[in-house]
C-alpha positions in Angstrom: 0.0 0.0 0.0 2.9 2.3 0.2 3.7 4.8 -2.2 6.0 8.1 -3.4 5.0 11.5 -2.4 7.0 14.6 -3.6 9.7 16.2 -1.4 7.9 19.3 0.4 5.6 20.1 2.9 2.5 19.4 0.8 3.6 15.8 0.0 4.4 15.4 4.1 1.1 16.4 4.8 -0.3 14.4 2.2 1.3 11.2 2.9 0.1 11.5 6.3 -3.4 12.3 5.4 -3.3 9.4 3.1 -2.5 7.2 6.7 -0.6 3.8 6.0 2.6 3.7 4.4 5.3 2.9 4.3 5.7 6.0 2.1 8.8 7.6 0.8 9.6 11.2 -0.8 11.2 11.9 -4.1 14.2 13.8 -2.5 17.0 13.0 -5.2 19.6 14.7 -3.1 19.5 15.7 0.9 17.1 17.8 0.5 15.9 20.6 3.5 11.6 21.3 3.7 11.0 24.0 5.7 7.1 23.4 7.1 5.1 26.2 7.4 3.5 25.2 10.8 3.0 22.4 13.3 1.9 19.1 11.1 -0.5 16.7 12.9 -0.7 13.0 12.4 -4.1 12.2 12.8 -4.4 8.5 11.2 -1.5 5.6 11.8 1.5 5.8 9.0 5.4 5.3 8.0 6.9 7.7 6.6 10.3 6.8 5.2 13.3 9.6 4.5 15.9 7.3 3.5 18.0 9.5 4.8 17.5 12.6 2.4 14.6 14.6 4.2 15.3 17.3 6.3 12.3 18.4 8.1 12.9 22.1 9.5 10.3 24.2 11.8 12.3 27.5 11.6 12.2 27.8 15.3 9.0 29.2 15.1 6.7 25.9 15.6 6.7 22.4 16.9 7.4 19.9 13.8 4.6 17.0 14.2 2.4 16.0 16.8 0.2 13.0 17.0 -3.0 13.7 18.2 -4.8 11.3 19.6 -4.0 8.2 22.2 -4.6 5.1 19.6 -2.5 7.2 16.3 0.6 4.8 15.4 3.2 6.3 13.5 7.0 5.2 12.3 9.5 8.0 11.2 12.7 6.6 9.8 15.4 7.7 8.1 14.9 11.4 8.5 16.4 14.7 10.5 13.6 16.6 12.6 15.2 20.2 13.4 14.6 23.6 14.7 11.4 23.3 16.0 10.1 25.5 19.0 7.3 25.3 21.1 6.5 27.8 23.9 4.8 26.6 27.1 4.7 22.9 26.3 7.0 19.6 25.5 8.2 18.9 22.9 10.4 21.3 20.5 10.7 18.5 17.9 7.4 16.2 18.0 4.7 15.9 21.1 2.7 12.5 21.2 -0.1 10.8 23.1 -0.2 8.3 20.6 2.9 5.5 19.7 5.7 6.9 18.3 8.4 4.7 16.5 11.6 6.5 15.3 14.0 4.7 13.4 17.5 6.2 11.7 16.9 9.7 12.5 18.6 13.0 13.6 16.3 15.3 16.5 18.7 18.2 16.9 18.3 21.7 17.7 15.0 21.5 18.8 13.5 24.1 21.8 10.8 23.7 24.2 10.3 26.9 26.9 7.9 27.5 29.6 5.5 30.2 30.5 8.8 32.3 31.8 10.4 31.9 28.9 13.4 29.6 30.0 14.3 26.5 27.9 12.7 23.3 29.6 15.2 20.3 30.9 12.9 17.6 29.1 10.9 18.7 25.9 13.4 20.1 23.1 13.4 16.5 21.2 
């Protein structure tokens, strides 16, 4: 059931929208998406990098966050950076759900609280 979606933000949110997987992009090289805002897996799905997908928030939003306690979801071979999120956990990806991460890079992710100071446990 899996399939190729392209290598940006709209084919992200698409695969996941789509739910299942495994699905890859068509990043031909390392290739950096920049998401626009906070992108919420709502349905189980594997979403495959191989190692080429750079998922950047900007420091101006969390990257993914599953939203609900039964959503299943596998992220491999990808890097997950610069996300922020202010009075919460979580920088990089927030879950109530299961989250399986396989082969990837979480750096450079932030998580602060209400006073503004960067949180021990929350940037990844």
């Amino acid at each position: 059931m899996g399939g190729t979606f392209p290598c940006s933000e709209e084919g992200i949110r698409s695969a996941i929208a789509a739910g299942g997987g495994p699905y890859t992009f068509d990043c031909v090289v390392s290739t950096e998406v920049k998401t626009s805002s906070e992108i919420v897996i709502k349905k189980d799905v594997i979403l495959d990098g191989e190692g080429k997908l750079i998922i950047v928030g900007g420091g101006h939003h969390r990257l993914f966050r599953l939203a609900d306690s039964w959503v299943r979801a596998t992220l491999s071979g990808m890097w997950l950076r610069n996300g922020y999120v202010y009075d919460g956990n979580g920088g990089a990806i927030a879950t109530s759900g299961t989250l399986t991460i396989h082969r990837c890079e979480i750096a450079g992710n932030t998580a602060r609280d209400t006073a503004g100071h960067i949180r021990g446990h929350g940037g990844g």
